[in-house]
C-alpha positions in Angstrom: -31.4 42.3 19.2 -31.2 38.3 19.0 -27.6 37.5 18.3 -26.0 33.8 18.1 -23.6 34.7 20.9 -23.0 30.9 22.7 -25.0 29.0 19.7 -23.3 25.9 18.5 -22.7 26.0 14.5 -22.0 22.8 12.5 -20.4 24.3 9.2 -19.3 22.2 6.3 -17.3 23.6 3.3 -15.8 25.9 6.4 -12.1 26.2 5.5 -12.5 28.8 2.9 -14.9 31.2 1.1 -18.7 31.2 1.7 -18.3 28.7 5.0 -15.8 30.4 6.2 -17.3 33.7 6.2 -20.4 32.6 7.9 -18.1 31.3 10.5 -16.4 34.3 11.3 -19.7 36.3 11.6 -20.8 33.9 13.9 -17.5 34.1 15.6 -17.7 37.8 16.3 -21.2 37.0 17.9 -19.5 34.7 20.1 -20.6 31.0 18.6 -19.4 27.8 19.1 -18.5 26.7 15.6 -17.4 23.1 14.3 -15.2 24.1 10.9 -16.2 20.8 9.1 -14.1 20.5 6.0 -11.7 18.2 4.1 -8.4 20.3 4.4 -6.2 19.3 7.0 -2.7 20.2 5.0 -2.3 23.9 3.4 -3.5 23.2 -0.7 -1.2 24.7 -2.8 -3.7 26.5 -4.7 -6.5 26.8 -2.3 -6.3 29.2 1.0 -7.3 27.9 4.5 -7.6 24.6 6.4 -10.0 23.8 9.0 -7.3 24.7 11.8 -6.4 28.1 10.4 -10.3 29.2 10.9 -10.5 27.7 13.9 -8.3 30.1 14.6 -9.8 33.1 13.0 -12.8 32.1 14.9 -10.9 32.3 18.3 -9.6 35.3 17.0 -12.8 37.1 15.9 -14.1 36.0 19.3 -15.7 32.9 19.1 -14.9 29.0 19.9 -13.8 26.9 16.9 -13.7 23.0 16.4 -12.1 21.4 13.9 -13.6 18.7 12.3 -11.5 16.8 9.3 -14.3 15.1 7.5 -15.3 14.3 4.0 -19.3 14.4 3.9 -19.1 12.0 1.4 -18.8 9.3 4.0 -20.6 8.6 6.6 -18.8 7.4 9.5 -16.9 10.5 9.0 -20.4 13.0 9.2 -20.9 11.0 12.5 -17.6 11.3 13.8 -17.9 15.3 13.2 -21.5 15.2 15.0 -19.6 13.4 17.7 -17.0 15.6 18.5 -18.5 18.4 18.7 -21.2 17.8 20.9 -19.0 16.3 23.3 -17.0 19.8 23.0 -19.8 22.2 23.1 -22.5 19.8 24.6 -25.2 20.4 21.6 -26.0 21.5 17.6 -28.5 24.7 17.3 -27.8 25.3 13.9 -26.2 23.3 10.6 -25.1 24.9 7.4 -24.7 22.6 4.6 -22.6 24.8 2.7 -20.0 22.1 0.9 -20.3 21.4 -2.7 -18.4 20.8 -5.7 -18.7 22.0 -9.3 -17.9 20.8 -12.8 -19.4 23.2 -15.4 -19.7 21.4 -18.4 -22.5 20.0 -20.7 -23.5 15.8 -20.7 -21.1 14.5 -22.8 -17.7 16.9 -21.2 -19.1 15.1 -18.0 -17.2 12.4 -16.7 -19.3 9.6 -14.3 -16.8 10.5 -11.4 -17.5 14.5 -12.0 -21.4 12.9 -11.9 -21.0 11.2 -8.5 -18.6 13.8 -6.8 -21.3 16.5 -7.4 -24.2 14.1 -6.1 -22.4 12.5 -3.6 -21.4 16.3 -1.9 -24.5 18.0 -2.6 -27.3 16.5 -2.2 -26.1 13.0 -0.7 -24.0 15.2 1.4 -26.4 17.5 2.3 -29.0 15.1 3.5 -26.4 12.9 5.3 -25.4 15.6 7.2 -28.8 17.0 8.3 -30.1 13.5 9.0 -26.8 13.2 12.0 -27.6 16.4 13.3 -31.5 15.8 13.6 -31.3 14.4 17.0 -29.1 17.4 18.5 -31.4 19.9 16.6 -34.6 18.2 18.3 -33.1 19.6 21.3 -32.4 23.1 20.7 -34.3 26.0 21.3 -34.3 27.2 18.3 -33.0 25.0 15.8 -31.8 26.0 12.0 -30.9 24.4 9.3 -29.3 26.7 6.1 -28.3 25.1 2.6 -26.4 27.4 0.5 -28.1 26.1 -2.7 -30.7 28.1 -5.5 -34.3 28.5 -5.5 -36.3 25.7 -7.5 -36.4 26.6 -11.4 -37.3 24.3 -14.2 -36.3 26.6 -17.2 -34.4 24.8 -18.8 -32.1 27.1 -19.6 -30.4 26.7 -15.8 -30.1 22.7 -17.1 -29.0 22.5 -20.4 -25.5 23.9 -20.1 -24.7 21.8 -17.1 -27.2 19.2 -16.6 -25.4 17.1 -13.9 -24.5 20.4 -11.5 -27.7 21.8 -11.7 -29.1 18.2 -10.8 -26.8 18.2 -8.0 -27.4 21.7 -6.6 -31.4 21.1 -7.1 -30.8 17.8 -4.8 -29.9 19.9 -1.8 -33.1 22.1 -2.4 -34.8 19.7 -2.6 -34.0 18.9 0.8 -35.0 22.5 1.4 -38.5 22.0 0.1 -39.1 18.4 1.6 -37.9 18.8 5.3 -39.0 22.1 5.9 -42.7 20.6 5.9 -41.7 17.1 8.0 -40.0 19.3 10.8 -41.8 22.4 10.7 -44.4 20.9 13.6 -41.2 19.9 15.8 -39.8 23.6 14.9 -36.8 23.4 13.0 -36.5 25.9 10.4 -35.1 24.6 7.1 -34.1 27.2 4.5 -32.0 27.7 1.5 -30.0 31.0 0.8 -28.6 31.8 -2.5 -26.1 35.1 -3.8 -27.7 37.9 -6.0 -24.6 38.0 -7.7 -21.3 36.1 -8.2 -19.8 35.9 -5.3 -15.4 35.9 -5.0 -14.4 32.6 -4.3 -12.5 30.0 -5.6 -14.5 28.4 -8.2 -15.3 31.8 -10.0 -11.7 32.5 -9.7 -10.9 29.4 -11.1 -13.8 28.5 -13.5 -15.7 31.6 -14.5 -13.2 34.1 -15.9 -10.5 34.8 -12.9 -8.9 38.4 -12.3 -11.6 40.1 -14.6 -14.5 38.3 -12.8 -13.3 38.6 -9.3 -13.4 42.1 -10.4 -16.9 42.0 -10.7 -18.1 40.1 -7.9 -19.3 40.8 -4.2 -17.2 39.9 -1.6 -18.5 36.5 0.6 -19.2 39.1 3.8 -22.7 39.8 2.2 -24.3 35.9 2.0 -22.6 36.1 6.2 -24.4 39.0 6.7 -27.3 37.4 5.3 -27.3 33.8 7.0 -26.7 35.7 10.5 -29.6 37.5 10.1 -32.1 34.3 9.1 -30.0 31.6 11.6 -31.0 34.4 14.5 -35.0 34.5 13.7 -37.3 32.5 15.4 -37.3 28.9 13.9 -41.1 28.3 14.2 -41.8 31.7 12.5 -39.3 31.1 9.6 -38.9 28.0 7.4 -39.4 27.2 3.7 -37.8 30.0 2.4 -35.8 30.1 -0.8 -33.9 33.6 0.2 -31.6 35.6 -2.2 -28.8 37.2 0.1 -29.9 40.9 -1.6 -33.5 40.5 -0.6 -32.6 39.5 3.4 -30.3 42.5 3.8 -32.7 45.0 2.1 -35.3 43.7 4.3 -32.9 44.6 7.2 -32.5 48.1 6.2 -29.5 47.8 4.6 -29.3 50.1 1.7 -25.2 50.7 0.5 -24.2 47.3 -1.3 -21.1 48.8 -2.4 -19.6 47.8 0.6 -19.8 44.7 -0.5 -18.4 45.1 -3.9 -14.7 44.2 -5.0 -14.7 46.7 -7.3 -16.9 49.5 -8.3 -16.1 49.3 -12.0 -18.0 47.6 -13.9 -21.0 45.8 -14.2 -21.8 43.4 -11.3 -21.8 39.5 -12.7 -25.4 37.9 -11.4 -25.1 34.0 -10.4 -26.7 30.9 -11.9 -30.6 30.2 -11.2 -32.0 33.5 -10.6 -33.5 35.5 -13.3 
């Protein structure tokens, strides 16, 4: 079976929760992964820093990189790009999995909420794909992943939190346009999205803390899920909007509790999926 053992990962958002996770399943493949991410210094409310998953990922059997950058800025995307491919020599795969959240309705939104969320997501996200583009052109089997929701107009995914959903649509978007302009030069461009709340730090923080967590899957299952579309073949796979459940099922898998925090309790589902 195809595994990503030696592939070089670009990961942004990587010091903690989803982007880290994906790291260290990479890791345990033996990748090459550049932990692209804004925390240098421990947070005091926030685990992780791009150094400690470094070295996780060295740990777990892997190579890590770390890569201080805010994706907002370009020189600093382009410095990231540059360091690691004078490190590892190359860029197979990028997951655009930074983002930032502010869940609240037009007028609770302040302009620099606005910007933050377009400036990471989908200014972010494209900024970042359009650096790597030239490395990816050169791999065998080149990926790109955003960690955003599949395209739905109801409006009823807008009117609670018009500027987020905006933002999060942006790097779909991406999804939806690239995916056709490099699928003759074979570089798959998909999106992956959770069935359910996931346990991170915005749910923690934003959607109803202790009880939520509670009643959320743990960030191993969207991993398990990006391993197994980043190791297909690029030319036979690109396009997709995949739901982390549907990938895994399709795999075989059957027990989802493994994945659960706890088993009491009805599971919370995420935004954008009906």
């Amino acid at each position: 079976m195809a595994d990503l053992a030696e592939k070089v990962l670009l990961i942004t958002g990587a010091s903690r929760g989803i982007g880290r996770a994906i790291a260290l399943r990479a890791a345990a493949d033996g990748a090459k992964i550049a932990v692209v991410a804004k925390t240098d210094q421990p947070h005091p409310k926030l685990p992780g820093t791009v150094h400690s998953v470094v070295e996780e990922i060295n740990a777990a059997g892997g190579e890590g990189l770390a890569c201080v950058a805010d994706i907002r800025f370009e020189d600093q995307i382009e410095q990231a790009v540059t360091k690691t491919f004078h490190r590892f020599g190359g860029i197979d795969i990028v997951v655009n999995n930074a983002s930032a959240i502010f869940l609240a309705g037009t007028e609770q939104t302040p302009v620099k909420r606005f910007d933050l969320m377009h400036n990471v997501n989908a200014r972010g996200t494209f900024l970042v794909t359009q650096a790597c583009l030239p490395l990816l052109h050169k791999a065998t089997n080149p990926h790109v992943l955003m960690l955003s929701p599949p395209l739905n107009m109801d409006a009823k995914w807008f009117t609670p939190h018009v500027a987020y959903t905006m933002a999060k649509y942006g790097m779909s978007m991406c999804v939806l346009g690239m995916s056709e302009e490099f699928r003759s030069d074979g570089i798959a461009v998909n999106a992956l999205w959770p069935q359910t709340a996931i346990a991170t730090a915005a749910v923690q923080n934003l959607l109803g803390g202790d009880e939520a967590m509670r009643r959320c899957r743990t960030d191993q299952i969207v991993a398990d899920a990006a391993r197994s579309i980043l190791i297909r073949p690029s030319r036979e796979c690109t396009g997709n909007f995949f739901v982390d459940e549907d990938v895994l099922r399709k795999d075989g898998v059957t027990n989802f509790d493994q994945y659960r925090i706890s088993t009491d309790g009805e599971l919370l589902g995420d935004f954008f999926l009906d």
